[in-house]
C-alpha positions as CSV (number, residue, x, y, z in Angstrom):
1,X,57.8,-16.0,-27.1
2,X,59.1,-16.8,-30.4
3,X,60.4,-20.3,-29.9
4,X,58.3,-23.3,-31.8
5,X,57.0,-26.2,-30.9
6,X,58.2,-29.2,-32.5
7,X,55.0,-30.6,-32.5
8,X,52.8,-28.1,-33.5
9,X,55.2,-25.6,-35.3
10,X,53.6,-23.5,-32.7
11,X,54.3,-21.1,-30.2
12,X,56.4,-22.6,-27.2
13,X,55.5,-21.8,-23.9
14,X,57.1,-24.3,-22.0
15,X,60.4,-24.2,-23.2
16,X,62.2,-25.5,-19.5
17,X,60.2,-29.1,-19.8
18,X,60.9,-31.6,-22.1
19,X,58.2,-35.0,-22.0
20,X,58.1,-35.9,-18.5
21,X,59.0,-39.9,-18.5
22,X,58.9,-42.5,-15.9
23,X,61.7,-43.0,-13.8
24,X,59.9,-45.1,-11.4
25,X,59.5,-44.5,-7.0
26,X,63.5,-44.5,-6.9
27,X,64.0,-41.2,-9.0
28,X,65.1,-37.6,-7.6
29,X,63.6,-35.6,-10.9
30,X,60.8,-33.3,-10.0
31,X,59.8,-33.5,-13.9
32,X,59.5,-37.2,-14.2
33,X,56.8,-40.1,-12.9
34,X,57.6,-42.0,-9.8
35,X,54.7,-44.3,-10.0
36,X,53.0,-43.7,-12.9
37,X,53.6,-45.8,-15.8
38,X,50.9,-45.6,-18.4
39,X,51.9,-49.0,-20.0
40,X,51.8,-50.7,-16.5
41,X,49.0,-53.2,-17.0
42,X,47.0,-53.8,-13.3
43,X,44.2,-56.8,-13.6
44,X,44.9,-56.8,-17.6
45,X,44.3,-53.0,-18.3
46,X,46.9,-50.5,-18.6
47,X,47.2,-47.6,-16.3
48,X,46.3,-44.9,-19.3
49,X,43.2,-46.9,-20.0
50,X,42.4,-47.3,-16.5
51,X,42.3,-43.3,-15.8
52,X,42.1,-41.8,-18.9
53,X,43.5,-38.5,-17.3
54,X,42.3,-35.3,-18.9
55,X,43.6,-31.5,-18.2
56,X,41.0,-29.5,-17.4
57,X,41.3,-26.4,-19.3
58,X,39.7,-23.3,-17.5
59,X,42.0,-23.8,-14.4
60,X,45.2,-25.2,-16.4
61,X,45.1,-21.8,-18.9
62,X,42.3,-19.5,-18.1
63,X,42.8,-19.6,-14.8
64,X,45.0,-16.7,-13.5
65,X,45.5,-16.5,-9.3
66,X,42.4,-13.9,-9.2
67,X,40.2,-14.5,-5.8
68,X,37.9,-12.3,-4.0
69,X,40.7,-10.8,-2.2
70,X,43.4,-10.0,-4.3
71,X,44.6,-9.2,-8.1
72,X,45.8,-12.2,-10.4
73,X,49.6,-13.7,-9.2
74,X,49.8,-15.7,-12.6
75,X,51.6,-14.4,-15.7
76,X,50.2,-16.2,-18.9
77,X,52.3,-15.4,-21.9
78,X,49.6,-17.1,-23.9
79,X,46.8,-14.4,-22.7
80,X,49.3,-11.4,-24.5
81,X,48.0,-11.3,-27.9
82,X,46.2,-7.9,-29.0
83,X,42.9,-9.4,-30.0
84,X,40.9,-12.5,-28.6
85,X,41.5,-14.5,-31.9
86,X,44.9,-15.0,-31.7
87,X,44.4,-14.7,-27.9
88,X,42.5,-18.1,-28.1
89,X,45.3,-19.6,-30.5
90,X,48.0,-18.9,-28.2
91,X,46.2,-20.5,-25.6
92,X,45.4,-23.8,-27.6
93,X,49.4,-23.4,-28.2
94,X,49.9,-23.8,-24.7
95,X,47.6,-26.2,-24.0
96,X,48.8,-29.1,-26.6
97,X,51.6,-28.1,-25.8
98,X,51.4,-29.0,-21.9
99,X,49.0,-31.4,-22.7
100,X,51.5,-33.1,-24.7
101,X,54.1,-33.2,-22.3
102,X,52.5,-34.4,-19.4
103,X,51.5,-37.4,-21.5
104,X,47.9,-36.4,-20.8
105,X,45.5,-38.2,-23.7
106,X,42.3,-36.1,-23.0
107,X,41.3,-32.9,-22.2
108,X,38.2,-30.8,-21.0
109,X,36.8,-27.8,-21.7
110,X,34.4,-25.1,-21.2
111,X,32.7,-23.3,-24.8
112,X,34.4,-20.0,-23.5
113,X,37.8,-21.1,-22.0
114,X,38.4,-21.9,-25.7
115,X,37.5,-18.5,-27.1
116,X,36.1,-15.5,-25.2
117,X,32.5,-15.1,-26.0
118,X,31.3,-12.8,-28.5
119,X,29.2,-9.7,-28.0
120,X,26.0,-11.6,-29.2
121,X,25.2,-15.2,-29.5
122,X,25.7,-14.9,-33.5
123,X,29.7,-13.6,-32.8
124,X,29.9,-16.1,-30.0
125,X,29.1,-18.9,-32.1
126,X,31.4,-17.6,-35.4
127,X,34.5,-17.4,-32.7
128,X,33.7,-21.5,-31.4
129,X,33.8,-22.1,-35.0
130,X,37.2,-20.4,-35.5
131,X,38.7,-21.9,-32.6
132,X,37.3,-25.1,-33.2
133,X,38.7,-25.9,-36.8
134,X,42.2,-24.9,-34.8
135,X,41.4,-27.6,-32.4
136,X,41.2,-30.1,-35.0
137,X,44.2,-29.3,-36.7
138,X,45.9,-29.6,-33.1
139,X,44.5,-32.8,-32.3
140,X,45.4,-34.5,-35.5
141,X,48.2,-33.4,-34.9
142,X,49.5,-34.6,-31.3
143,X,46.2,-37.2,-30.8
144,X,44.9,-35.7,-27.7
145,X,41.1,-36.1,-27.6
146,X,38.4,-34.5,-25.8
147,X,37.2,-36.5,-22.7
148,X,34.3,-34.3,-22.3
149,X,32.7,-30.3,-23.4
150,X,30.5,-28.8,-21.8
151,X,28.7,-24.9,-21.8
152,X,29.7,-22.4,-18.9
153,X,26.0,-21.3,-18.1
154,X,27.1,-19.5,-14.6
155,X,29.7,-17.1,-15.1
156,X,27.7,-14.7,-17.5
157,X,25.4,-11.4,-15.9
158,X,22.7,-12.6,-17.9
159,X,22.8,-16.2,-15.7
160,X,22.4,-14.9,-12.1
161,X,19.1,-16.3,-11.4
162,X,20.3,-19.7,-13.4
163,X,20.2,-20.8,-16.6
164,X,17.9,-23.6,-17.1
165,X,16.2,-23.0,-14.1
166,X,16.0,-19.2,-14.6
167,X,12.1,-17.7,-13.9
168,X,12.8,-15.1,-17.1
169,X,12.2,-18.0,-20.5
170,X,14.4,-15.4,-22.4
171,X,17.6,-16.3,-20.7
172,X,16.3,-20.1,-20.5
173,X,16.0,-19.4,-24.4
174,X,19.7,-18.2,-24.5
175,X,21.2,-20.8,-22.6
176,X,19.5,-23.5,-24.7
177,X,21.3,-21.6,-27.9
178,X,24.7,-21.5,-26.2
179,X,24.1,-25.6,-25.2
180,X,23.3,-26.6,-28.8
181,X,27.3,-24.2,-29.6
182,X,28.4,-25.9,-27.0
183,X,27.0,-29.5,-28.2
184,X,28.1,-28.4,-32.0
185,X,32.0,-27.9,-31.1
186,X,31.7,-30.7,-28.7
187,X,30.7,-33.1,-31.6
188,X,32.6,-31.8,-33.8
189,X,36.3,-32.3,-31.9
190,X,34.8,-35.4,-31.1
191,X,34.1,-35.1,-27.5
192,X,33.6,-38.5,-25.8
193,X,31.1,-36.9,-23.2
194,X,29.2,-33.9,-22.4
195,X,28.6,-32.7,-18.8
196,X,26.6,-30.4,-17.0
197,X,27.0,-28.7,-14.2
198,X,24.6,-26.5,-12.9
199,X,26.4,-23.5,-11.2
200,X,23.6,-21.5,-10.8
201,X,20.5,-24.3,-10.9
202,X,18.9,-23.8,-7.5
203,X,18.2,-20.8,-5.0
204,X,19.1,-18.1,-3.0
205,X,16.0,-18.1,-1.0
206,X,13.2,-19.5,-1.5
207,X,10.6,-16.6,-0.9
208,X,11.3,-16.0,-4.5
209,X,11.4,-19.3,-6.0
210,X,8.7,-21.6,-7.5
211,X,11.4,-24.8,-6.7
212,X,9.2,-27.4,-8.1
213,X,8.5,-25.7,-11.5
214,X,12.2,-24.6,-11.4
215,X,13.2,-28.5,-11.3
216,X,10.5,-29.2,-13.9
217,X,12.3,-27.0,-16.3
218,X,15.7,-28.4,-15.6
219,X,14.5,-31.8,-16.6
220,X,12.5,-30.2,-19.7
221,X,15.4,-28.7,-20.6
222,X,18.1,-31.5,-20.4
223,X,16.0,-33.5,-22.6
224,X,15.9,-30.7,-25.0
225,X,19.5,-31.0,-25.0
226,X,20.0,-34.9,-25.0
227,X,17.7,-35.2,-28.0
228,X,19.5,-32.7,-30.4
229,X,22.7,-34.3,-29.5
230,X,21.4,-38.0,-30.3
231,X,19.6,-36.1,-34.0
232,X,23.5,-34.7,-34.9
233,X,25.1,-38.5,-34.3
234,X,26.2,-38.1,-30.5
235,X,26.8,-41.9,-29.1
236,X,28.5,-40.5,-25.8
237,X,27.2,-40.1,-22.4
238,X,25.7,-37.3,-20.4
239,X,26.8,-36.3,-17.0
240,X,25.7,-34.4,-14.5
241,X,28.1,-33.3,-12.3
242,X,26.8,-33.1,-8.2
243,X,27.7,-30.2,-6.0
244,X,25.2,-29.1,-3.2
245,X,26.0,-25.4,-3.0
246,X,28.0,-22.6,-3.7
247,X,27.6,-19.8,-5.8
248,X,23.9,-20.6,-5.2
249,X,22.8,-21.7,-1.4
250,X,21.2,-25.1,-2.4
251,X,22.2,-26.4,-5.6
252,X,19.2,-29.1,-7.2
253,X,22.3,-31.1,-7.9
254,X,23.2,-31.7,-4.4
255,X,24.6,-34.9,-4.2
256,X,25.3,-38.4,-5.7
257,X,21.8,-39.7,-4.8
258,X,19.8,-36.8,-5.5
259,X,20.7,-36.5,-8.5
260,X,19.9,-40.7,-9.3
261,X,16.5,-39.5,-7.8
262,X,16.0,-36.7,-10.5
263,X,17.0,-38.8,-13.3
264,X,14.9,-41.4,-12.8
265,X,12.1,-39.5,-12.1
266,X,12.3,-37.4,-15.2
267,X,13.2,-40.4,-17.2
268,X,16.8,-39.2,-18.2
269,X,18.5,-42.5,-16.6
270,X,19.0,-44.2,-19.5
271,X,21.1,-41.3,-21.3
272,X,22.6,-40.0,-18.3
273,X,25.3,-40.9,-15.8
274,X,27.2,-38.3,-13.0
275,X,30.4,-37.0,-13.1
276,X,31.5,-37.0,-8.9
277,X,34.1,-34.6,-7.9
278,X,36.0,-35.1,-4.8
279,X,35.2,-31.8,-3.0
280,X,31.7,-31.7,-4.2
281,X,31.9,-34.4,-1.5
282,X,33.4,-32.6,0.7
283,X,30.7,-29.6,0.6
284,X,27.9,-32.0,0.7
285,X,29.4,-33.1,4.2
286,X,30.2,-36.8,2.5
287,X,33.7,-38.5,1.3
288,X,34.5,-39.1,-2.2
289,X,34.0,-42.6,-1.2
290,X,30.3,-42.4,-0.1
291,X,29.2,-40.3,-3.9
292,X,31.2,-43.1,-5.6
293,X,29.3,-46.0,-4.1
294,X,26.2,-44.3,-4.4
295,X,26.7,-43.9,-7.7
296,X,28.1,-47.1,-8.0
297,X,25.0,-49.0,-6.9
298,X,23.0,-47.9,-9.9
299,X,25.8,-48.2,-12.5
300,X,26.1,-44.3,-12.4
301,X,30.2,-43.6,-12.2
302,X,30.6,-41.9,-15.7
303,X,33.4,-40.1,-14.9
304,X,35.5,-37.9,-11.9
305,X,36.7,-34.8,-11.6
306,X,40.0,-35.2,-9.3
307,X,41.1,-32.4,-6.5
308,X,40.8,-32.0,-3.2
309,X,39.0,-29.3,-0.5
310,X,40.6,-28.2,2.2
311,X,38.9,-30.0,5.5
312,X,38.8,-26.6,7.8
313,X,37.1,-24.9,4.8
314,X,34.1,-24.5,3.5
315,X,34.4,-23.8,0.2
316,X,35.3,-25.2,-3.2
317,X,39.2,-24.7,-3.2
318,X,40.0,-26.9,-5.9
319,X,43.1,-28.1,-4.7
320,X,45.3,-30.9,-6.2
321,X,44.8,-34.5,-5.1
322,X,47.9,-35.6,-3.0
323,X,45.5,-37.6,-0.5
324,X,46.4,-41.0,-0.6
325,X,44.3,-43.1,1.6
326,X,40.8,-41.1,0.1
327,X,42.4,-41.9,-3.1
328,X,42.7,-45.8,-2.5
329,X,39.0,-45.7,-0.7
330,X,38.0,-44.4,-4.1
331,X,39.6,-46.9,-6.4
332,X,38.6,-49.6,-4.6
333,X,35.2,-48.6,-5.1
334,X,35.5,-47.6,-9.0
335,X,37.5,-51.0,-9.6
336,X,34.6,-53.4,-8.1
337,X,32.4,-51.3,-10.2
338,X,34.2,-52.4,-13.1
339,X,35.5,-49.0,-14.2
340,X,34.1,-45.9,-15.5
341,X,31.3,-45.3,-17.8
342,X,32.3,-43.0,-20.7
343,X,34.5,-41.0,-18.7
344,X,38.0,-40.7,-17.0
345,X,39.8,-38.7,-14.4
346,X,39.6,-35.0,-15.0
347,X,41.8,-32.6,-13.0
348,X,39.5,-30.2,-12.1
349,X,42.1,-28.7,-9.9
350,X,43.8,-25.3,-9.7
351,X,47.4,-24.6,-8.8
352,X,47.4,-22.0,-5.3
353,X,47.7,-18.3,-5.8
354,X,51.1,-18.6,-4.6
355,X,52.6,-21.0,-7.0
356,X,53.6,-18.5,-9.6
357,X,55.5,-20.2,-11.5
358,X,54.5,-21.7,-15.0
359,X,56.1,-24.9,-14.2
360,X,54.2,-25.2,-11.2
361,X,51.4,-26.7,-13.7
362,X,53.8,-29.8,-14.2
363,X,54.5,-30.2,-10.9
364,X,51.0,-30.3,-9.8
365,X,49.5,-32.6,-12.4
366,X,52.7,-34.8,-11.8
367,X,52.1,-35.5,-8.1
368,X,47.9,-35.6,-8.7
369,X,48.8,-38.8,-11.4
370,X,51.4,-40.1,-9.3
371,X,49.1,-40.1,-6.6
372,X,46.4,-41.7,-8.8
373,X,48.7,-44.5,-9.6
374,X,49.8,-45.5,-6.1
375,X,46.0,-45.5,-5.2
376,X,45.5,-47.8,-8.1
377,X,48.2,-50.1,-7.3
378,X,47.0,-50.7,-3.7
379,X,43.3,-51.0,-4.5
380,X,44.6,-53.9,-6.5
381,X,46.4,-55.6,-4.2
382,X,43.6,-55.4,-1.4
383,X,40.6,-56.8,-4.0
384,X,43.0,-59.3,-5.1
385,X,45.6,-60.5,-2.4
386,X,43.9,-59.5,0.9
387,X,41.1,-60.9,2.9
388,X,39.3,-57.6,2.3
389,X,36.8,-58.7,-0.3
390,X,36.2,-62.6,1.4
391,X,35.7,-60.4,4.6
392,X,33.0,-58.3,4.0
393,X,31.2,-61.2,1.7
394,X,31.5,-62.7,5.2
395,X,29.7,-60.1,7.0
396,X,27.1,-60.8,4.7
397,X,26.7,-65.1,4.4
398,X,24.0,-65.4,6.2
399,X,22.0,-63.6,2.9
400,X,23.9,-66.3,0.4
401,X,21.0,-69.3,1.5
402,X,18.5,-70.3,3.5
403,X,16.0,-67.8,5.0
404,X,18.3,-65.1,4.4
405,X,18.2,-65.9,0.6
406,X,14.2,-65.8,0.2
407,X,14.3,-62.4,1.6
408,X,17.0,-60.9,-0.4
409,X,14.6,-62.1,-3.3
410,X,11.2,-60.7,-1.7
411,X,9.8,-64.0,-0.6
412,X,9.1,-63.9,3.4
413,X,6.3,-61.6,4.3
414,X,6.3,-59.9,7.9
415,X,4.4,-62.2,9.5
416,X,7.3,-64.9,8.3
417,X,9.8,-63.1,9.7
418,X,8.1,-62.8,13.0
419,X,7.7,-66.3,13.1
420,X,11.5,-66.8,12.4
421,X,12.3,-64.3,14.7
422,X,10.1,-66.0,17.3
423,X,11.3,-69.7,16.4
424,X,14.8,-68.7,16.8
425,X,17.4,-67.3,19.8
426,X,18.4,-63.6,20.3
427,X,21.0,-62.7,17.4
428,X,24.9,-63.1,18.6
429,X,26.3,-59.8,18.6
430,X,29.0,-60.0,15.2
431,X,32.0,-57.6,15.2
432,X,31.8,-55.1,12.4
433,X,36.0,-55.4,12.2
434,X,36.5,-51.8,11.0
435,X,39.9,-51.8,12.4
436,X,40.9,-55.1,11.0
437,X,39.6,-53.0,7.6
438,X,41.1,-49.9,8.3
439,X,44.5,-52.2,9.0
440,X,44.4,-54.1,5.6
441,X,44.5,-50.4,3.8
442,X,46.8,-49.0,5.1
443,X,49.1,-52.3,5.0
444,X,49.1,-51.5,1.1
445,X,49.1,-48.1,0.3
C-alpha cells in the first residue's frame, strides 16, 4: 500500500479508520468509545492514568490465524516486504499506526515480534539495534511509550527443555545473552517495565528433571538479569508473569502465590512484582479475582495482562475481555489496592481465526477498553456509594478492639484463648451475606 500516514509519513495500513473518539453509551458507531473516556476523572484520576492500556504486539501484528489445525486466515500487508528489515519497518508502520488510533499510550513487545531474529546471536542483536533506532524515531514522533519489553525465551528449538531452567548451561548461557538484547532495547525505548514469563520454565516429567536445582537456577538467573539492568540505569519494575502450565505440564510460575513464595525465598521481592493475566487464572483453576488479591496482600499487582479463556476449555485461548462482572470483581480489588505498581493493562489478547478482517483489531480492542471502563465505573460506585466496603469491615468488628485486637497483634497465647473460649458462650452463628454481596454488584454494573 502506498498511502501515508499523516503521522508518521509512513506506510498506511489502516486507511478505513480514522481516530476512534468518544461518543459516549448512546452512540451507534462501531469505530467509536461508548464508555471510555480517557479524560473521565473517577476518585481524582483519569481513566488513561487509571489503565494505562497498552497493545500487545505479537498478537496485534505477528500474530496471523495459524493454530495446530489449520493454515493462517489473516492477511498482513505489513509482513509483504522482500526482506525482514523492511519487513520489521512495515510492521512498526502498522503498529503506530493502530496504536495511534486506538488512542492506546503504551505498548508491549517481545525482542523478536520487533524484528525476526538473526541467524546467530551477533546478527540477532545488529537487527534489535536497527529496529530499535526506528522505534525511537516513531515514538517521538506519535508519544506512545513502552509499558513493558521483555525476551521470547520459548518459541526457539534451542529452548525446548527451557531457558533458564534448561539442564544444558550452553543454552542457559544463550538465553542470558538474548535477556541482556532484550534488556538493552528495552532501556533504550525507554520501557517502563520488564517481564518474564517463563514459557518453558518447568517440566515435562519429572523422571528427567533435577526440579530443585532447576528452581535454583531460575532464581540465580533472574538476579543475573535484575542487576545488569539496575548497572545500565533501569529504575522500573520486574514482573513475573504467573501461568501454571501449558507448553510445559507444570510451569514453576504456577500461580499468584507461588510465585510471592519464590520471590521471597530467593530474595527478589524487593525488585520484583507479578504481572496476572486473566486466563492464567483460569488454567490455574482460580478467577482473576483470587491472583489479584493474592497479589494484592503483599503489594504485588505490577501490572495485568487483559483477555479472557474460554470456561469449557482448557487451554490458553487468549480471547478478548467482554466479561463484565469478572471485570468489576477485578477492579474492585486493584482500586482498594490503590492501583497498579509500574504497570497497566496490556491486551494480551488475540482476535479468533475467523475474524479476518484487519479492522477486526479495532473492533476488538474497542469493546476490551469499553469494557474496562464500565468495570471501572461500577467498582467506583460500590467502594464509594454502597454498603459494600462498611459491610465486610463489619464481618470483621469483632478484630477492631478488645480481645479480638490483642490477637490480631500476636498478644493472646493458646492457653488465653482457651480461657476466653471457656469464659464465654458458644459463638452465634453470623450470616456470611454473599447474596446481599453478589446483589450490590450487580446493582451497579
Amino acid at each position: 500500500m502506498s498511502s501515508k500516514n499523516v503521522l508518521t509519513g509512513a506506510k498506511t495500513f489502516f486507511p478505513e479508520v480514522e481516530v476512534v473518539p468518544f461518543e459516549g453509551k448512546d452512540s451507534d458507531n462501531p469505530f467509536a468509545f461508548k464508555y471510555y473516556n480517557p479524560d473521565q476523572l473517577i476518585s481524582g484520576k483519569s481513566m488513561a492514568d487509571h489503565f494505562r492500556f497498552a497493545i500487545a504486539y505479537w498478537h496485534s501484528f505477528c500474530g496471523n490465524g495459524a493454530d495446530p489445525f489449520g493454515m493462517p486466515t489473516r492477511n498482513m500487508p505489513w509482513l509483504n516486504a522482500s526482506n525482514p528489515m523492511d519487513r520489521a519497518k512495515d510492521k512498526m508502520d502498522a503498529a503506530f499506526e493502530f496504536i495511534t488510533k486506538i488512542q492506546a499510550p503504551y505498548f508491549c513487545f517481545h525482542d523478536f515480534d520487533l524484528i525476526e531474529e538473526g541467524h546467530s546471536l551477533v546478527e540477532s542483536e545488529k537487527r534489535l539495534q536497527f529496529i530499535g533506532d526506528y522505534a525511537k524515531e516513531k515514538m517521538a514522533a506519535s508519544g506512545v511509550k513502552v509499558l513493558w519489553g521483555t525476551a521470547n525465551l520459548f518459541s526457539h528449538p534451542r529452548y525446548m527443555n527451557g531457558a533458564a531452567t534448561n539442564p544444558d548451561f550452553s543454552v542457559v548461557a544463550y538465553a542470558a545473552a538474548q535477556v541482556k538484547h532484550a534488556l538493552d532495547i528495552s532501556i533504550q525505548l525507554g520501557a517502563e517495565n520488564y517481564v518474564f514469563w517463563g514459557g518453558r520454565e518447568g517440566y515435562l516429567s519429572l523422571l528427567n528433571t533435577d526440579m530443585k536445582r532447576e528452581v535454583a537456577h531460575l532464581a540465580t538467573f533472574l538476579h543475573a538479569a535484575k542487576d545488569y539492568a539496575r548497572s545500565q540505569g533501569f529504575k522500573g519494575h520486574f514482573f513475573i508473569e504467573p501461568k501454571p502450565a501449558e507448553p510445559t505440564k507444570h510451569q514453576y510460575d504456577y500461580d499468584s502465590a507461588t510465585v510471592i513464595g519464590f520471590l521471597k525465598a530467593n530474595g527478589l521481592e524487593n525488585d520484583f512484582k507479578l504481572n496476572i493475566e486473566v486466563n492464567h487464572a483460569t488454567l490455574a483453576l482460580h478467577t482473576f479475582q483470587h491472583e489479584l488479591t493474592v497479589a494484592a496482600a503483599d503489594n504485588m499487582i505490577g501490572s495485568i495482562d487483559a483477555n479472557r479463556g474460554d470456561y469449557q476449555n482448557g487451554w490458553d485461548t487468549d480471547q478478548f475481555p467482554n466479561n463484565l462482572g469478572e471485570l468489576t470483581e477485578a477492579m474492585l480489588v486493584i482500586l482498594q489496592a490503590g492501583g497498579f505498581q509500574g504497570g497497566g493493562v496490556n491486551f494480551d489478547a488475540k482476535i479468533r481465526r475467523n475474524s479476518t478482517d484487519n479492522t477486526d483489531l479495532f473492533l476488538a480492542h474497542i469493546g476490551g477498553m469499553d469494557t474496562f471502563a464500565r468495570a471501572l465505573i461500577a467498582a467506583d460506585k460500590i467502594i464509594n456509594k454502597s454498603a459494600y466496603v462498611s459491610l465486610r469491615n463489619e464481618r470483621y468488628a469483632s478484630f477492631d478492639s478488645g480481645d479480638g485486637a490483642l490477637f490480631e497483634k500476636g498478644k493472646l497465647s493458646l492457653e488465653d484463648l482457651h480461657k476466653l473460649a471457656g469464659s464465654s458462650a458458644d459463638p452465634v452463628q453470623k450470616s456470611g451475606k454473599q447474596e446481599l454481596f453478589e446483589n450490590i454488584l450487580n446493582q451497579y454494573i
